[in-house]
N, C-alpha and C positions, 0 to 999 in steps of 0.2 A: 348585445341586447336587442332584442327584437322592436323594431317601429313600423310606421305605416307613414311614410312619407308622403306628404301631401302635393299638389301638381297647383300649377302653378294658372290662375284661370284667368285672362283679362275680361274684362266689362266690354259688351260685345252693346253697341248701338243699332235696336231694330226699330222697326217701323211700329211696331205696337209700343215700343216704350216710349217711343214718340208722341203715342196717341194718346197713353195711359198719361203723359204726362198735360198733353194737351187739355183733354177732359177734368184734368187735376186744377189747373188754374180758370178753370172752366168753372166747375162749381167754387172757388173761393170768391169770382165775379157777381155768380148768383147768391152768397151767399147773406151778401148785402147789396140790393138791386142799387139802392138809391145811391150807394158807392162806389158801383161797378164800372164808371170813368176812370176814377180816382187810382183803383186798384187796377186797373188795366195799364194803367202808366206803369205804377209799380214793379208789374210785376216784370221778370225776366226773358228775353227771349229764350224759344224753344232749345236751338243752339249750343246756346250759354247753361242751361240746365244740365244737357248730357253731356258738355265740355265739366262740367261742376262734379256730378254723377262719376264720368271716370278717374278725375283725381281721388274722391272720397273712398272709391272703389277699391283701387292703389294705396290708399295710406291703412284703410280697413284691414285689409287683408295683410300686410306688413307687419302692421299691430298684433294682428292673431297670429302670425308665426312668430314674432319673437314672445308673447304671451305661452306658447307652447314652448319654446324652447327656453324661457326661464323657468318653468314646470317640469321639464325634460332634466335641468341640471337639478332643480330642487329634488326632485325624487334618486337622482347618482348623487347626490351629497349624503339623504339617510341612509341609501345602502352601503355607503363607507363608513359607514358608523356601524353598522354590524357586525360579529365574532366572522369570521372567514366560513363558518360551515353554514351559520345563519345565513350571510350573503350569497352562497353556492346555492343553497336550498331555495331561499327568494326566488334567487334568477334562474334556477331553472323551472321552478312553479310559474312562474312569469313567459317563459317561453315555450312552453309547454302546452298552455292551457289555450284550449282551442277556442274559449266562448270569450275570451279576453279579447278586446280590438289594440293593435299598438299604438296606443296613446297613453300619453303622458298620466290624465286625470284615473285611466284604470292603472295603474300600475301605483301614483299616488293611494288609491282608494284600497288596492291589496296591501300597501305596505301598512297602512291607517290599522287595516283588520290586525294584523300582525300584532301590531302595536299592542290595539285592545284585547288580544284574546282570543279572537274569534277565526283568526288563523295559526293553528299552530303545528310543529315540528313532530312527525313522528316519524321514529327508523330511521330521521335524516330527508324527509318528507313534507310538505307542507299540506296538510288535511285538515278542512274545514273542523271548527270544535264544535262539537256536541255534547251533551250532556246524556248519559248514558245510565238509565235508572234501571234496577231488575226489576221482574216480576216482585218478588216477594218484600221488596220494599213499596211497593206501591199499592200494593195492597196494607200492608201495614198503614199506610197515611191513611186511607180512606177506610180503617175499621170500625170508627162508627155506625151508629143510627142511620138506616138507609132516609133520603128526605123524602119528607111528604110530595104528595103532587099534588101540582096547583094547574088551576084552571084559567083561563085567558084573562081571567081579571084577577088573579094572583090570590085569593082564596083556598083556603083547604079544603077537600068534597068531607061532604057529611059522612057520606058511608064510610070512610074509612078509618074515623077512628073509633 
């Protein structure tokens, strides 16, 4: 099954995140003058923010890959639930299709369509459904009364009837 394995990135400490962090506790000092002692004790050294920063950083990104890979097995549990030619056809719609990125939530999202309808099996193929109306039915619906035409203020013109 096709994926797109992600890399693995640590939280890198620069000088502008230092600053940005700087100027952050900067205006919450301004943001009440007459407290701006008070809050200055408060608040954390510089430091201790990005020592804060790369833990959250670590536990963030840990979070998100095991979030994808309980999404990764939710999506192989429905496809074991399908007839064997349905599963064959799935996965190779799935690997096949060039604009699909390999993630869990498009594979989720093609199986969903599957589901409702809106993808379905032909020849042993998996192709978008359409609704496929002839000519001479569609003119049938619309055999009536041609409608009148109205004007920007949704009135009928005089001349034409």
């Amino acid at each position: 099954m096709r994926f797109k394995q992600l890399a693995r990135t640590p939280y890198i400490v620069t000088d502008r995140k230092r600053s940005a962090a700087r100027r952050w506790q900067m205006r919450q000092r301004e943001a009440a003058p007459l407290l701006a002692v008070l809050v200055a004790e408060q608040q954390v050294p510089i430091d201790n923010v990005m020592a804060e920063r790369v833990k959250a950083w670590a536990a963030t990104e840990q979070s998100q890959r095991n979030t994808r890979a309980r999404r990764w097995r939710a999506a192989r549990r429905i496809l074991a639930l399908y007839a064997h030619n349905n599963n064959r056809a799935l996965l190779a719609y799935w690997n096949n299709h060039r604009w699909l990125p390999g993630d869990p939530g498009y594979l989720l999202d093609a199986l969903h369509r599957f589901e409702t309808g809106r993808l379905v099996i032909v020849g042993g193929v998996i192709v978008p459904a359409r609704a496929v109306i002839s000519a001479a039915e569609l003119t049938s619906v619309d055999s009536g009364r041609k409608p009148i035409a109205r004007g920007w203020l949704g009135r009928a013109s005089e001349n034409r009837r």
